[in-house]
matplotlib code that plots the C-alpha trace (Angstrom):
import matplotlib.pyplot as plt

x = [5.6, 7.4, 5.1, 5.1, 9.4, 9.0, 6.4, 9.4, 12.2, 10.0, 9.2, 13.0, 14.2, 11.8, 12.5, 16.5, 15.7, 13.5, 16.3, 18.8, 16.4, 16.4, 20.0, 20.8, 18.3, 20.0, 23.5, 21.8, 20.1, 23.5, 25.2, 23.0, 23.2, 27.1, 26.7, 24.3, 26.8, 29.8, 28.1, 26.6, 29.9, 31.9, 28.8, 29.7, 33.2, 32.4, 29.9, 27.2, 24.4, 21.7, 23.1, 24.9, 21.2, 19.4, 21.6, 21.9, 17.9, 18.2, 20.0, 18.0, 14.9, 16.8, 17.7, 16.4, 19.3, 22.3, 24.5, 26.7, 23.2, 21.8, 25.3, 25.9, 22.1, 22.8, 26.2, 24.5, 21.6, 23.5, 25.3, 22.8, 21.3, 23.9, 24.0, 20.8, 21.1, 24.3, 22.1, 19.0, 16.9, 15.7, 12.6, 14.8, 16.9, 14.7, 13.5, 16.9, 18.4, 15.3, 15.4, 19.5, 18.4, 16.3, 19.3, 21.8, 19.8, 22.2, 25.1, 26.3, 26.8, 23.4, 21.9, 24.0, 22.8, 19.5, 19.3, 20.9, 18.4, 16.1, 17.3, 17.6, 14.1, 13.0, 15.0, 13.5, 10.1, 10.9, 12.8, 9.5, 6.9, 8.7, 9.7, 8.3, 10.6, 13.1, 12.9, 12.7, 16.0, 17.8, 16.8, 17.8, 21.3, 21.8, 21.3, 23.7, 26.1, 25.8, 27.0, 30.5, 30.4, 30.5, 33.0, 35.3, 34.6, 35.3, 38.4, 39.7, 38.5, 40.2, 43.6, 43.6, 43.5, 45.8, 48.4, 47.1, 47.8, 49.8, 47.3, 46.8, 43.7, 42.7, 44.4, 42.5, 38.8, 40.3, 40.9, 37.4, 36.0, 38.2, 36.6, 33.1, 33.5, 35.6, 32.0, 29.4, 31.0, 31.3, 27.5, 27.0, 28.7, 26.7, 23.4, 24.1, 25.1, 21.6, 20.0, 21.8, 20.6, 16.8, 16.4, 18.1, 16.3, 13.0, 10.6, 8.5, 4.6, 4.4, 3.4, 6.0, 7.0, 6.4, 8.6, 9.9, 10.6, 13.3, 12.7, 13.5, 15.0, 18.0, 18.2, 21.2, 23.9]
y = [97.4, 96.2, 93.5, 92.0, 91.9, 90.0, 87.6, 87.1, 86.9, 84.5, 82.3, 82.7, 81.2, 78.0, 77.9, 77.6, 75.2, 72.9, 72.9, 71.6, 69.3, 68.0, 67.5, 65.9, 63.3, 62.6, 62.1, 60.5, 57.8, 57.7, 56.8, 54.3, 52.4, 52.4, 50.8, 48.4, 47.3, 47.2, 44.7, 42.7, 42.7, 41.4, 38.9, 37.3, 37.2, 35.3, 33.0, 34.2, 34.2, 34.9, 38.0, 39.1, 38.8, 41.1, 43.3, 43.7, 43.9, 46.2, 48.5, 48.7, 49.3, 52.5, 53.2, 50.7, 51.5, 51.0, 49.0, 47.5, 46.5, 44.5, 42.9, 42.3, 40.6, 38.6, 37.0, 36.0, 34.4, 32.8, 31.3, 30.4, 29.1, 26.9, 25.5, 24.3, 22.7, 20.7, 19.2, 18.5, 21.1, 22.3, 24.1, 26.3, 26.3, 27.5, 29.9, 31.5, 31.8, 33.2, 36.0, 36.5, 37.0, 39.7, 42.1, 40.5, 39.3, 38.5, 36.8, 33.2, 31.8, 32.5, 31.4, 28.0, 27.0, 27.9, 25.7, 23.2, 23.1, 23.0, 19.8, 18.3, 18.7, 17.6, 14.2, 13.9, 14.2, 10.9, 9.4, 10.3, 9.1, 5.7, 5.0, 1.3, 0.2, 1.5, 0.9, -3.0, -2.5, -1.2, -3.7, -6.4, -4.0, -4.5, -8.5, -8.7, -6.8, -9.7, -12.0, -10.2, -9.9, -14.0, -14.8, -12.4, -13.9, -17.5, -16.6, -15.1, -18.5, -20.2, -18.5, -18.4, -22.5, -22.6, -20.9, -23.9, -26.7, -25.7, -27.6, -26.1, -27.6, -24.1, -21.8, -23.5, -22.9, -19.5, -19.0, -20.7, -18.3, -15.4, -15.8, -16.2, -12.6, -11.1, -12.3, -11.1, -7.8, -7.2, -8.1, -6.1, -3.2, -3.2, -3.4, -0.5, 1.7, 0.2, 1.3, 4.8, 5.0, 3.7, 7.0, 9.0, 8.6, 8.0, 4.3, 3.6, 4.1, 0.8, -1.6, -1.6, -4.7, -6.6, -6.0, -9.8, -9.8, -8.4, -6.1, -7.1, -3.7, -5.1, -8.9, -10.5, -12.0]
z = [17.1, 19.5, 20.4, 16.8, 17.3, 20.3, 18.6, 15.3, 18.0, 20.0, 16.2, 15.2, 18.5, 18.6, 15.0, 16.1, 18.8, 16.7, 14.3, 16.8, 18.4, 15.2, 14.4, 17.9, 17.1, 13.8, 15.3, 18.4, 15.7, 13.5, 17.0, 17.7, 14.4, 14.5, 18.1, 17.2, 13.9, 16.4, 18.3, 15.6, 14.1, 17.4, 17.8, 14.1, 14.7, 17.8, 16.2, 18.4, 15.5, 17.3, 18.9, 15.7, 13.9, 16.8, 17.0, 13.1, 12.9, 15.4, 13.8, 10.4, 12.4, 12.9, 9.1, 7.0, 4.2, 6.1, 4.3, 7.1, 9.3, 5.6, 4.7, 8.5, 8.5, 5.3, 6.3, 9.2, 7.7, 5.4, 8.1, 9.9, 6.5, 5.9, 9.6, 9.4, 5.8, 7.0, 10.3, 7.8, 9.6, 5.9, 6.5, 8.4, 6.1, 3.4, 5.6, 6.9, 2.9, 2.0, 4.1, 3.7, 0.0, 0.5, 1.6, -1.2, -4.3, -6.2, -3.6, -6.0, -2.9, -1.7, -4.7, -4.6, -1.1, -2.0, -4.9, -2.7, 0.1, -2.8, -4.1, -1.2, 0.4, -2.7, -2.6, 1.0, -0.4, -2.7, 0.8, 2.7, -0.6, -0.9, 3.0, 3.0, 0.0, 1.5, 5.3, 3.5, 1.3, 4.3, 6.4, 3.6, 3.6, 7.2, 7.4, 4.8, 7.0, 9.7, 7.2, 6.8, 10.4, 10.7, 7.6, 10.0, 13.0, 10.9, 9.9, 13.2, 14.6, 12.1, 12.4, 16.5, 16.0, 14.1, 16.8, 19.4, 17.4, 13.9, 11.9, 8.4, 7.8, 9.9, 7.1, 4.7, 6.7, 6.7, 3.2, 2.2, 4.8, 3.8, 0.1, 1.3, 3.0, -0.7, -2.4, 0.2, 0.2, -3.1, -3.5, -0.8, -2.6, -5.6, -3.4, -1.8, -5.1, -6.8, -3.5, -3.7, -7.4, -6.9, -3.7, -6.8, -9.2, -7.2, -6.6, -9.0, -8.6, -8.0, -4.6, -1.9, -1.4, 2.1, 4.6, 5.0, 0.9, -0.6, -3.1, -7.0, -8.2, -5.2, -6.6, -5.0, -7.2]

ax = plt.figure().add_subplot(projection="3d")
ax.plot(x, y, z, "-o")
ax.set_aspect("equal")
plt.show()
C-alpha cells in the first residue's frame, strides 16, 4: 500500500514539474518574441532594413502568428520593395513585394507598387527587345544637342564682339544665331516626345535601322 502512494506521489510530482517546465518555456518563448520585435522595431525606425528584417523573421520562427513580427516584416519588405524599384533593381523588387504580400494580402499600397514594378519591367522588356532602334535615336538625340551647343556658343561670340568694338553688325549674327538655336530646339523637343512615345507604345516588328541612319518614325522638321 504504501508502495503504490509513493509510486502516485512520485507521478503527481513529475506530472507538476512537467507542467511548469512547460509554462517557463511558454513565457521564455513569449519573452523572446517581444525582444526580437523590440529590436526589429528600433532597426526600422533607424532604417537599418536588413536588421529590422532578421530580426522580424526571427521572431515569427518563434510564433509564426504574431502579428507585430508579420506587419513588422511587411513594412520592411515593402520598404525595401520600393528602394529597389526607385534604383531600377526590379527583379528585386518583384521579389521583395512579393514576399511583403504574403503577410498583408490585401495592403493598396502594396498592391500599387506591385503593379508598378510590373509595368515597368514590362516597358524594360520593349527597351531591351528594340535596343538598336533606340541606341540609334538616342544617338541621333544627342548630335542634335551639339547643335544647340554651337548656336550658344555663336551668340556668346557674337555679343562678346560686340563689347570690343560696338559694331551692331554682331547683334545681328547674334539674333540670326539666336533663331537658329529657338528652331533646333524646338525640333529637338518634338523628337524627343516622338521618341518617349515610340519606347511607350513599343517598335514595331520591323528592321532596325543602321546605326549611321536616322530612323523615319524621328524625321526631322
Amino acid at each position: 500500500m504504501l508502495q503504490r502512494n509513493t509510486k502516485r506521489a512520485a507521478a503527481a510530482v513529475a506530472a507538476c514539474a512537467a507542467m511548469a517546465a512547460s509554462g517557463c518555456a511558454g513565457a521564455l518563448t513569449h519573452w523572446m518574441v517581444d525582444l526580437r520585435t523590440s529590436q526589429g522595431d528600433s532597426a526600422a525606425a533607424h532604417d537599418n532594413l536588413v536588421e529590422a528584417q532578421k530580426e522580424y523573421a526571427l521572431a515569427l520562427k518563434l510564433d509564426p502568428r504574431n502579428e507585430h513580427a508579420r506587419s513588422g516584416l511587411a513594412r520592411v519588405l515593402f520598404l525595401q520593395a520600393r528602394l529597389d524599384f526607385v534604383g531600377s533593381k526590379l527583379d528585386q523588387a518583384q521579389l521583395d513585394i512579393a514576399e511583403a504580400r504574403r503577410y498583408a494580402p490585401e495592403d493598396p499600397a502594396m498592391a500599387a507598387l506591385a503593379n508598378q514594378i510590373d509595368q515597368a519591367k514590362i516597358r524594360r522588356e520593349i527597351v531591351l527587345a528594340n535596343y538598336p532602334l533606340y541606341e540609334a535615336v538616342g544617338t541621333s538625340l544627342t548630335d542634335s544637342l551639339k547643335t544647340l551647343t554651337a548656336s550658344q556658343k555663336e551668340i556668346a561670340k557674337q555679343l562678346k564682339a560686340f563689347e570690343s568694338d560696338f559694331d551692331t553688325a554682331h547683334l545681328a549674327k547674334a539674333i540670326v544665331a539666336s533663331y537658329d538655336l529657338e528652331d533646333e530646339a524646338h525640333r529637338v523637343t518634338g523628337r524627343i516626345a516622338s521618341y518617349r512615345s515610340l519606347v511607350s507604345s513599343g517598335a514595331p516588328k520591323a528592321r532596325a535601322p543602321a546605326q549611321s541612319e536616322t530612323p523615319n518614325l524621328l524625321p526631322i522638321p
